[in-house]
LUMDRENNU-21320 format. One line per field, with one value per residue: residue number from 1; y, z, x of N, C-alpha, C, O in turn; residue in three letters. Coordinates in pm, whole numbers. Each point is the difference from the previous one (the first is absolute). Example, Ala and Ser with C-alpha at 12.3 -4.5 7.8 and 13.67 -1.06 7.14 Angstrom:
selo <- (1; 2);
nv <- (-569; 107);
nw <- (780; -138);
nu <- (1319; -139);
cav <- (119; 119);
caw <- (0; 6);
cau <- (-89; 82);
cv <- (120; 109);
cw <- (0; 73);
cu <- (90; -77);
ov <- (-2; 111);
ow <- (66; 17);
ou <- (104; 51);
fike <- (ALA; SER);
end
This chain:
selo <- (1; 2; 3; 4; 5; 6; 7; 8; 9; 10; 11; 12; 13; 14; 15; 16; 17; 18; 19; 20; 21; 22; 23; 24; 25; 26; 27; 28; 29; 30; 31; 32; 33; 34; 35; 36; 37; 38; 39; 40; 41; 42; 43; 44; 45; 46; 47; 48; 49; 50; 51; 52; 53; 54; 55; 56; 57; 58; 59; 60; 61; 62; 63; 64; 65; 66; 67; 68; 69; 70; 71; 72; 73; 74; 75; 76; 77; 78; 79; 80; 81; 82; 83; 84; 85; 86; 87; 88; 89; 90; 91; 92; 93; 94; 95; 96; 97; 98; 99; 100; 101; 102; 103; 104; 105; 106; 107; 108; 109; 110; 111; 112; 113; 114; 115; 116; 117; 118; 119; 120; 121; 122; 123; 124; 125; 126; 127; 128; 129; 130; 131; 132; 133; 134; 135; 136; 137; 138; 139; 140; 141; 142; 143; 144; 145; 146; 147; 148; 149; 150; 151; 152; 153; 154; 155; 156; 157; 158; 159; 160; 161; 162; 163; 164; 165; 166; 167; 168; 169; 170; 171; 172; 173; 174; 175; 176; 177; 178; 179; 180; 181; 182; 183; 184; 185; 186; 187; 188; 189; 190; 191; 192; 193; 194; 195; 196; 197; 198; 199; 200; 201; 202; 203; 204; 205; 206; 207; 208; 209; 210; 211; 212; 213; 214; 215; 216; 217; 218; 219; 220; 221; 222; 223; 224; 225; 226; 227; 228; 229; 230; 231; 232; 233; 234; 235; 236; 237);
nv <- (-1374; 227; 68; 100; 58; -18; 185; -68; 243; -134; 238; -209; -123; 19; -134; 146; 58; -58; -22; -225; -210; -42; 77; -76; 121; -209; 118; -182; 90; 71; 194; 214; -62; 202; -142; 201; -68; 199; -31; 37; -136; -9; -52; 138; -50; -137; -129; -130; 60; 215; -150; 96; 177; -56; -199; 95; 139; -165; 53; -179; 89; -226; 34; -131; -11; -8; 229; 213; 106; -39; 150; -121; -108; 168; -123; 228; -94; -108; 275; 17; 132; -119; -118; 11; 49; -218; 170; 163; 106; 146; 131; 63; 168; 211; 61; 130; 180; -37; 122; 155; 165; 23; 41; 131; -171; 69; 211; 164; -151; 290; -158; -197; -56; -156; -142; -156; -144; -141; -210; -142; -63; -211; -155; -52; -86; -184; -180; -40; -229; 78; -126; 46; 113; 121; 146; 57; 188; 245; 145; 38; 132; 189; 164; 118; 193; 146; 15; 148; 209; 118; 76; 227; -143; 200; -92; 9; -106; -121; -66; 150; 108; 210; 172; -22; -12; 164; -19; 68; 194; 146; 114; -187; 148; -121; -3; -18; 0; 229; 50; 16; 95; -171; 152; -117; 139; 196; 105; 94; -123; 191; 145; -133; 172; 30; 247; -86; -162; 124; 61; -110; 23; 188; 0; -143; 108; 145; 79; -116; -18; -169; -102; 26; -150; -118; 209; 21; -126; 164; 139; -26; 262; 55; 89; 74; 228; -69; 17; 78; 154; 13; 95; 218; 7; -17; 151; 214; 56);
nw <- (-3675; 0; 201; -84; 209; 19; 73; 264; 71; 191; -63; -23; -91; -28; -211; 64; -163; 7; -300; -104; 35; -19; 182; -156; 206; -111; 184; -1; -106; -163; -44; 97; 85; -120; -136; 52; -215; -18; -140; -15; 123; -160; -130; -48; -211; -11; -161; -173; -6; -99; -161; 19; -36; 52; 34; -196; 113; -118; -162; 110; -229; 12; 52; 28; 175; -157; -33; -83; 180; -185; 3; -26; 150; 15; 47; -52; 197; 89; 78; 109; 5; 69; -195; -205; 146; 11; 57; 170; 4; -67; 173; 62; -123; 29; 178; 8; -129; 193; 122; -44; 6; 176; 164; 21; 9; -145; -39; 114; -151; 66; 15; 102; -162; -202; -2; 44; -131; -130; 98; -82; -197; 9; 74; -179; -187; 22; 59; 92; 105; 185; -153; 44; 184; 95; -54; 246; 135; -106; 94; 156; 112; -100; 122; 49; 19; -178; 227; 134; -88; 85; 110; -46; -94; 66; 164; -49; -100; -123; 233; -39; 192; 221; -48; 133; -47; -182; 197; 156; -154; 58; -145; -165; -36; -53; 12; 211; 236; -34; 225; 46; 131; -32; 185; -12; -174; 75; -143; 128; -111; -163; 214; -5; -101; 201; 83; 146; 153; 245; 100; 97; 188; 170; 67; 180; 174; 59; -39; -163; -165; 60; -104; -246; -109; -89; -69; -225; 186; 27; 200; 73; -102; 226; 197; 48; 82; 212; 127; 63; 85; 266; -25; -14; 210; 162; -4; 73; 239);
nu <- (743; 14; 125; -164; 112; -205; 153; -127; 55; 73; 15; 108; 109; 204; 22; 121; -145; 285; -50; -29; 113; -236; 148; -176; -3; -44; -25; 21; -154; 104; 153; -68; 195; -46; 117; -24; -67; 136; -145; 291; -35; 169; -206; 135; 74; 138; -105; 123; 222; -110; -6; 204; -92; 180; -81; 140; -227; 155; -1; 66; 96; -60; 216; -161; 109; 175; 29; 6; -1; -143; 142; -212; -167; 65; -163; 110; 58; 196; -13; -199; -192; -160; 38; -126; -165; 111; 137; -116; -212; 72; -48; -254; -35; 87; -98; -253; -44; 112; -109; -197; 134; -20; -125; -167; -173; 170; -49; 45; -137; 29; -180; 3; 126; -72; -143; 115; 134; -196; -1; 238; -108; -164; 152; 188; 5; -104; 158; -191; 4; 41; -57; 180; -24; -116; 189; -6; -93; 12; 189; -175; -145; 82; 180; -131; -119; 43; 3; -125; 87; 114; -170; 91; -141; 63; 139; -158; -178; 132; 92; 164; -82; -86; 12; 141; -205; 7; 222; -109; 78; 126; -134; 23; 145; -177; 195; 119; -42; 103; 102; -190; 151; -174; -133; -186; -8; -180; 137; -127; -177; 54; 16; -220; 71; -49; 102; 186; 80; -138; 156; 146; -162; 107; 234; 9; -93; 185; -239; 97; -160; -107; 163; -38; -166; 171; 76; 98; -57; -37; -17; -225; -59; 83; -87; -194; -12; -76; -218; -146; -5; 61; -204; -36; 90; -85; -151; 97; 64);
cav <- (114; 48; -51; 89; 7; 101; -20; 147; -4; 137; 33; -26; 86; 46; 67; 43; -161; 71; 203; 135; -42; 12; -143; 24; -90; 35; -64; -33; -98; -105; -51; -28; 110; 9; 74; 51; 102; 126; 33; 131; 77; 85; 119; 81; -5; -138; 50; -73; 1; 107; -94; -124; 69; -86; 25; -34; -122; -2; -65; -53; -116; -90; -77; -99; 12; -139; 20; 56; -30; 172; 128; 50; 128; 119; 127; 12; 14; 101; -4; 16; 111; 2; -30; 42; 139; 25; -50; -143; -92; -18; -53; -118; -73; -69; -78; -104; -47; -114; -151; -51; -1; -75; -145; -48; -67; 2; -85; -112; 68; -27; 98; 77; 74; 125; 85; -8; 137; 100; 42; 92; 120; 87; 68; 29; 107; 126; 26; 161; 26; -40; -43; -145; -114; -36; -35; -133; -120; -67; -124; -97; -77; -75; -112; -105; -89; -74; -75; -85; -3; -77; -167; -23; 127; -41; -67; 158; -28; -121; -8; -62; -130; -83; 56; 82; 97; 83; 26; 117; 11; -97; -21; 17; -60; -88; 30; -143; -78; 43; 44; 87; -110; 51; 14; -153; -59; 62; -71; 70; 118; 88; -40; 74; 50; -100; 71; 15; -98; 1; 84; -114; -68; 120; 5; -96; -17; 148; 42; 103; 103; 39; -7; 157; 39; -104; 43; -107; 97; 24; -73; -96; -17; 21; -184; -92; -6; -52; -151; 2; 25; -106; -61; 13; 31; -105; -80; 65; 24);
caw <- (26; 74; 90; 108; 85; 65; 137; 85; 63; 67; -36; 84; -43; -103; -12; -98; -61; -93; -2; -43; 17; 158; 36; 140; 101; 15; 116; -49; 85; -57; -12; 82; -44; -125; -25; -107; -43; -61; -126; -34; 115; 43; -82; 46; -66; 94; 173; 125; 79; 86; 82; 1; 146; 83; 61; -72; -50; -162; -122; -120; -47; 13; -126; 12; -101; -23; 128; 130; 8; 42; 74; -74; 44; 146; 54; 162; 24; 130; -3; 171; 19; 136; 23; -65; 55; 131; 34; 92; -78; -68; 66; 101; -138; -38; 51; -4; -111; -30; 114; -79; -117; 34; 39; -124; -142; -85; -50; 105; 25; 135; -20; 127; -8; -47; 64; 73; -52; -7; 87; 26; -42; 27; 159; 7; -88; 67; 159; 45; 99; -31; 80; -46; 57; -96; -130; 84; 21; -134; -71; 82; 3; -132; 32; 89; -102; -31; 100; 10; -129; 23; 110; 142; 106; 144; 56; 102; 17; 99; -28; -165; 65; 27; -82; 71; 31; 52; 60; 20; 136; 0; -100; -99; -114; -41; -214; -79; 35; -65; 38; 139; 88; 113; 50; 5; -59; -8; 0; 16; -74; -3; 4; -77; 66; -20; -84; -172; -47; -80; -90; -122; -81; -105; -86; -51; -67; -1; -129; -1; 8; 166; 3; 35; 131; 135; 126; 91; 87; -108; 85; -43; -109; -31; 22; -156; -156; 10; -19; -207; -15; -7; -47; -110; 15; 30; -100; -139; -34);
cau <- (-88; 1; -98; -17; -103; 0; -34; 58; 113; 12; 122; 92; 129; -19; 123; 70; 36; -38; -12; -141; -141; -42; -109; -98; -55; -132; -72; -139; -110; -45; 101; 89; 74; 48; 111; -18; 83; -48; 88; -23; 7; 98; 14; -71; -96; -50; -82; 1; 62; -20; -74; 114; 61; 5; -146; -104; -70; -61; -17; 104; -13; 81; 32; 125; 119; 49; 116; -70; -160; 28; -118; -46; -83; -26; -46; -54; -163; -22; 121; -16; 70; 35; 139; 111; 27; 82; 90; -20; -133; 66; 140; -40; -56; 118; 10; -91; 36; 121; -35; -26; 83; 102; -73; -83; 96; -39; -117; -37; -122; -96; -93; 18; 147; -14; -103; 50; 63; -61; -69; 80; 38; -74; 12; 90; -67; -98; 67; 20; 65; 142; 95; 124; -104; -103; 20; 85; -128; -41; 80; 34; -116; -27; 93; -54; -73; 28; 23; -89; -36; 107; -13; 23; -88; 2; -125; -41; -99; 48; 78; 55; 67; -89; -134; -81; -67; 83; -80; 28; 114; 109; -5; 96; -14; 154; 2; -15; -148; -87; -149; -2; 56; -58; 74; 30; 66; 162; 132; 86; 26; -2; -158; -18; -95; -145; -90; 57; -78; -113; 28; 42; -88; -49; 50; -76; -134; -120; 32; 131; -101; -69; 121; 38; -142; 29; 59; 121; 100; 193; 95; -48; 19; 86; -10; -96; 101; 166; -36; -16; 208; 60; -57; 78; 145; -41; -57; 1; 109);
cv <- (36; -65; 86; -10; 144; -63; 117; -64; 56; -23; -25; 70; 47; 22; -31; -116; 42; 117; 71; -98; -35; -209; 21; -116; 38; -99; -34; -115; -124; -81; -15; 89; -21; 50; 55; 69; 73; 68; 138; 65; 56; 101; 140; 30; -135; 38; -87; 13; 20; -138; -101; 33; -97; 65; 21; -145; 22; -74; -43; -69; -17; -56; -105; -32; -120; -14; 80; 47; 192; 66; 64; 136; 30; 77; -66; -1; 52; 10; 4; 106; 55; -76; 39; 152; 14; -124; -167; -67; -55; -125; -163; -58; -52; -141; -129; -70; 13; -106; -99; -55; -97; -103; -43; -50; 7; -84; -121; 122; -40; 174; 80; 53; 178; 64; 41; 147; 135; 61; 125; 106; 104; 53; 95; 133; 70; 63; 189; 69; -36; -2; -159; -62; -39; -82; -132; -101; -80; -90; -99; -81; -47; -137; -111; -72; -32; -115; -143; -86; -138; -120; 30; 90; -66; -53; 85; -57; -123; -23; -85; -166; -172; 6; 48; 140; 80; 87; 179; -35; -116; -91; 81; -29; -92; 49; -159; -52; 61; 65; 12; -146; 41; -25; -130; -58; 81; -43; 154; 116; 110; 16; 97; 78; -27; 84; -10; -115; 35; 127; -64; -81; 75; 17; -108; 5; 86; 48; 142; 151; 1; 19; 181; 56; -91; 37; -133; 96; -9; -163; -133; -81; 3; -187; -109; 47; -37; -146; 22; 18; -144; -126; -18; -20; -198; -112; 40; -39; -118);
cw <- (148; 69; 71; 110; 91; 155; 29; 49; 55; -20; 117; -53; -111; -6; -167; -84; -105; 41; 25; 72; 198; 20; 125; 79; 29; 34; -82; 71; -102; -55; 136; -36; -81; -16; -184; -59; -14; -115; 13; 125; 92; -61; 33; -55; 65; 9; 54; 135; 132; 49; 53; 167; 109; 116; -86; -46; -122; -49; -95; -69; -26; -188; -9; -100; 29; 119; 65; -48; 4; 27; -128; 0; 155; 19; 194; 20; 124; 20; 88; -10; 131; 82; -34; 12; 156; 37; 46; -77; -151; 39; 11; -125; -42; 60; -23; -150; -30; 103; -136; -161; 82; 32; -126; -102; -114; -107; 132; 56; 113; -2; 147; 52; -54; 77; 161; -13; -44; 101; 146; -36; -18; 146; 38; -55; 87; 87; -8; 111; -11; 155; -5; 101; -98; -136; 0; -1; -142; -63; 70; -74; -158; 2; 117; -140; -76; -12; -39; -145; -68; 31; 137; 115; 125; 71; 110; 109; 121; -7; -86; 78; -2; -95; 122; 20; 80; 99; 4; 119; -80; -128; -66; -160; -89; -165; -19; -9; -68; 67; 142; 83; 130; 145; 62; -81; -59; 69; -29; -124; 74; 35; -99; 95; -76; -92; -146; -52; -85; -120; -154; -32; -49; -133; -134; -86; -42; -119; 29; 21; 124; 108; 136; 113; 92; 116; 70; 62; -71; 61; -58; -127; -42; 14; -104; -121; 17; -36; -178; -28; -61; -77; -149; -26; -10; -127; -166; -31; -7);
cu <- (6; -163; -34; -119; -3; -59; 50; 89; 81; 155; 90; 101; 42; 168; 63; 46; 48; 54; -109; -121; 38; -6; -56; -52; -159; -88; -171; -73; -30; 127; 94; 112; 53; 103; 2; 83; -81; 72; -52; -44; 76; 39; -108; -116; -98; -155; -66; 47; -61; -134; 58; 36; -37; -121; -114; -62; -47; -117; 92; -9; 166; 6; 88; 110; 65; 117; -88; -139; 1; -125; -46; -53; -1; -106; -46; -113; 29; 157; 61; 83; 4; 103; 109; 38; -21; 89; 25; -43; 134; 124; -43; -50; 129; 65; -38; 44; 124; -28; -56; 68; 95; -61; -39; 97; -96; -145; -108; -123; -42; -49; -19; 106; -57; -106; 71; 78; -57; -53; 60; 47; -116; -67; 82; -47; -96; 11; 20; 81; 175; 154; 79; -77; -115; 40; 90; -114; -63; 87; 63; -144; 40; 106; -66; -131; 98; 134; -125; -59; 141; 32; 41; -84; 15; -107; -21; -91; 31; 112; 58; 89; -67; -159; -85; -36; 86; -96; 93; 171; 115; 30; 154; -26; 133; -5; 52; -113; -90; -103; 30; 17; -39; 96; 71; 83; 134; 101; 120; -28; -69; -129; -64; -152; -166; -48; 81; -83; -93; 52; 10; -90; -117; 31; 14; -120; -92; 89; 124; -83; 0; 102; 19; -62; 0; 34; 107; 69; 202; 61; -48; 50; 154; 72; -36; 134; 129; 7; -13; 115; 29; -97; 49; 100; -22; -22; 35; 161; 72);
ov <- (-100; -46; -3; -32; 59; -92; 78; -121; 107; -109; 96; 117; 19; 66; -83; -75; 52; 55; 109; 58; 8; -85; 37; -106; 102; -97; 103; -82; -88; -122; -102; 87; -109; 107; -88; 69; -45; 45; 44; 121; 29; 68; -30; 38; 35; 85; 10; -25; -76; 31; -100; -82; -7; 121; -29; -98; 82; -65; 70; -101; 91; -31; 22; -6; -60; -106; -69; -36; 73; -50; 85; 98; -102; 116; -94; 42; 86; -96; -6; -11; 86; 23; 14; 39; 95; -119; -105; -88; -122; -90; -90; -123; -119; -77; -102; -117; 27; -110; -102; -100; -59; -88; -82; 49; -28; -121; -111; 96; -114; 110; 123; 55; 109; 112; 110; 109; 110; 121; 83; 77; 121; 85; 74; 94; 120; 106; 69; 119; -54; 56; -86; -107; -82; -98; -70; -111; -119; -98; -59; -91; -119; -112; -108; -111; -105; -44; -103; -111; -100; -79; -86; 90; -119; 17; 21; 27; 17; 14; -110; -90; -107; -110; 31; 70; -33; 41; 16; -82; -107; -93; 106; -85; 28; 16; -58; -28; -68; 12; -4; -98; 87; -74; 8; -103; -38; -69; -7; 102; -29; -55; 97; -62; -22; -51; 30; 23; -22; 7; 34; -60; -35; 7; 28; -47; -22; -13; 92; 70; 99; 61; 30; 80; 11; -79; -50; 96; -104; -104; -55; -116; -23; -82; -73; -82; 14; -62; -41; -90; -54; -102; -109; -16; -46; -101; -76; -39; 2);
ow <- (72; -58; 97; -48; 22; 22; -70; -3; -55; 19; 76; 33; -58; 88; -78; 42; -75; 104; 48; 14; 62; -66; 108; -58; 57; -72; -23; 76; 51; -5; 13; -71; -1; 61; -85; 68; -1; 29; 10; -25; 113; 23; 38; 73; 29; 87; 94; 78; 96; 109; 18; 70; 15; 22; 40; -53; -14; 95; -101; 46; -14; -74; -18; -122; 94; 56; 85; -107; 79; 8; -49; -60; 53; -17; 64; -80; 29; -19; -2; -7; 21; 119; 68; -66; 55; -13; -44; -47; 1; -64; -20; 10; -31; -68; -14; 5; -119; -25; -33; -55; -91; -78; -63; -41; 17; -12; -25; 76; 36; -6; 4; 109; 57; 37; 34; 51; 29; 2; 69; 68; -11; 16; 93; 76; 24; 23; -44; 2; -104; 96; -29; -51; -88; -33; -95; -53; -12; -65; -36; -80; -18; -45; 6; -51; 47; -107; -67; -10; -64; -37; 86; 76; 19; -42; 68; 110; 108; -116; -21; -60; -60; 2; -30; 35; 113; -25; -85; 90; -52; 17; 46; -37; -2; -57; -104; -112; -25; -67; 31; -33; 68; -12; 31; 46; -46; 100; -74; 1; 105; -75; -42; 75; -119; -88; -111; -95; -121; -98; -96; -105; -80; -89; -120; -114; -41; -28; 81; 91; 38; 100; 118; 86; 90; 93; 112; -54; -30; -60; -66; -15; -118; -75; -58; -77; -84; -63; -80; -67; -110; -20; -47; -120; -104; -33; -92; -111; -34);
ou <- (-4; -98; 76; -108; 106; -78; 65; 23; 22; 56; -8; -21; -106; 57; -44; 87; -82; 36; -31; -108; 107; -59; 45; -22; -39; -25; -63; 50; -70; -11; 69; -50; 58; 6; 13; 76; -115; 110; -114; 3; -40; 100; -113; -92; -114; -20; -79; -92; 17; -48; -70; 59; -122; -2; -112; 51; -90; -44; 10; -52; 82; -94; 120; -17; -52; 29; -57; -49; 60; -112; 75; 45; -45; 36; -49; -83; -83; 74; 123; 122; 86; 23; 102; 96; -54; -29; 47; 71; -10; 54; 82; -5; 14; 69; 68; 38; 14; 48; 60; -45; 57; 37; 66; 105; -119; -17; -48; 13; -30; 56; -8; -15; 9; 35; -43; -29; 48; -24; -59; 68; 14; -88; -32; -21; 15; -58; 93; 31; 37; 53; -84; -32; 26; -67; 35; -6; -27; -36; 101; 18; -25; -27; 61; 16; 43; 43; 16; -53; -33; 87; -20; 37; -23; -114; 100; 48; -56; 40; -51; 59; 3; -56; -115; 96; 36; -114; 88; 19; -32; 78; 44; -82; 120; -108; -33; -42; -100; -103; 119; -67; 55; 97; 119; 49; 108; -18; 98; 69; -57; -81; 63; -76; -23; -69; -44; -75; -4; -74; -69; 21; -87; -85; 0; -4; -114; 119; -9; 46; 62; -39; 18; 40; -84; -18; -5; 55; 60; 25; 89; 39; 30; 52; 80; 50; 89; 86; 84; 51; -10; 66; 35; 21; 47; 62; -28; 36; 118);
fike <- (UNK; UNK; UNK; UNK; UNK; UNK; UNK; UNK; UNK; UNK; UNK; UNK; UNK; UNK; UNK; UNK; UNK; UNK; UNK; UNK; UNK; UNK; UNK; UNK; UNK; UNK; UNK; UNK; UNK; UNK; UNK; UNK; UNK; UNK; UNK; UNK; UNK; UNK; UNK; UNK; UNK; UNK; UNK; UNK; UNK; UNK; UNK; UNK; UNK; UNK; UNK; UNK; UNK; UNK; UNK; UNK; UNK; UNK; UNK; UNK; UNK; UNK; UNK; UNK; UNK; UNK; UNK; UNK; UNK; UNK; UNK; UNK; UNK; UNK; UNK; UNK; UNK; UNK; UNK; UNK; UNK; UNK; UNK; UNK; UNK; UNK; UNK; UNK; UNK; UNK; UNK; UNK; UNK; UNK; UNK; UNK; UNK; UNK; UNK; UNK; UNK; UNK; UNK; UNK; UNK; UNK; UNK; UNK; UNK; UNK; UNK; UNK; UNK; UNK; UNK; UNK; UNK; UNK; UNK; UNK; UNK; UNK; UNK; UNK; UNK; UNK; UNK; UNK; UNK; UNK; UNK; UNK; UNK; UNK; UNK; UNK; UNK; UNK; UNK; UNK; UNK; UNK; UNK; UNK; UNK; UNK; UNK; UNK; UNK; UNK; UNK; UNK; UNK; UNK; UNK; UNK; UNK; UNK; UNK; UNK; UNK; UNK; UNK; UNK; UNK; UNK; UNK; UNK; UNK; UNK; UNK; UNK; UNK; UNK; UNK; UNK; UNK; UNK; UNK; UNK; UNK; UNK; UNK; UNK; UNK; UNK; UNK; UNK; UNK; UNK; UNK; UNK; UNK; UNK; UNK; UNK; UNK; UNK; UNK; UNK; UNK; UNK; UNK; UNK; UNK; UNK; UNK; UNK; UNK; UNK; UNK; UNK; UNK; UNK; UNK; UNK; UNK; UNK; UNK; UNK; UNK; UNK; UNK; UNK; UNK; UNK; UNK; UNK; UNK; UNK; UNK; UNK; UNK; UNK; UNK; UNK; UNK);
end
């Protein structure tokens, strides 16, 4: 007998399985990411399909099967249509959920992954203003949390050397040591400037929402996202 459960879930990717059916990548808070078949959704008649669109958050039920696990029911509950009708805002979601479809391993429930994500797409979504700085700063701050979400959140606060109390001036950051290498114990890396510091433990800890109304000066923020760069580059690849 068939086994079925329902949970939400936010649509990571979506491709062609098949003639006629979809396998989908779907991000949830109680299973963790799901890989699904979809029967019959490459057909035009489908209607299922038109809730399968990668950034849609569903309602899904799940039918388990003996080789794969399929996509019973779809309805949307939000389609972020303020992403999905501009460019940029499109460009930086895309981003965020293959960062996510690629780290994440299968069936491995973490519930702050998903709110995390929702939470980007519903900052992302409301964002009335525009410009590739700003939409840099949001997908830097979701790649730095979840970074942290991960196991590797940086030590920002004392140095990652000695544990001492980071003082202002002459400070670096190490991606081996994991965290800001105060000026005593640097050793030749790259200095890091004191406002990217506090920039990144902004980023760190203020809700993705307040983000927009922070006033991070570019130059600052351009700094804090080189360090997240290579943070990722670091630890993902």
């Amino acid at each position: 007998m068939e086994v079925t459960y329902k949970t939400q879930g936010i649509i990571l990717q979506r491709e062609q399985y098949g003639e006629n059916d979809s396998r989908v990548f779907v991000y949830t808070p109680n299973f963790g990411k799901l890989e699904l078949v979809a029967r019959g959704t490459q057909k035009l008649s489908s209607k299922l399909s038109a809730h399968l669109e990668p950034l849609n958050l569903c309602e899904i039920m799940v039918v388990r099967g003996k080789q794969y696990d399929y996509l019973g029911v779809a309805i949307s509950e939000e389609v972020f249509a303020g992403i999905k009708n501009d460019y940029g805002k499109t460009a930086a979601a895309g981003e965020i959920l293959k960062l996510v479809n690629e780290v994440t391993k299968e069936k491995q429930a973490e519930q702050a992954i998903f709110l995390l994500l929702k939470e980007f797409l519903n900052a992302l979504d409301a964002e009335t203003r525009h410009g590739a700085s700003l939409f840099d700063v949001l997908k830097s701050t979701f790649t730095l949390k979840f970074l942290a979400l991960l196991g590797y959140a940086p030590q920002l606060e004392r140095c990652v050397v000695c544990q001492r109390q980071l003082q202002p001036g002459g400070n670096s950051f190490s991606y081996i040591t994991g965290g800001v290498v105060c000026s005593g114990c640097r050793k030749g890396e790259r200095a890091l400037s004191d406002a990217a510091i506090n920039t990144m433990r902004l980023m760190l800890t203020a809700p993705l929402s307040t983000l927009a109304d922070a006033n991070i000066k570019e130059n600052f923020t351009v700094e804090a996202t080189a360090v997240i760069k290579e943070m990722r580059l670091y630890h993902l690849t």
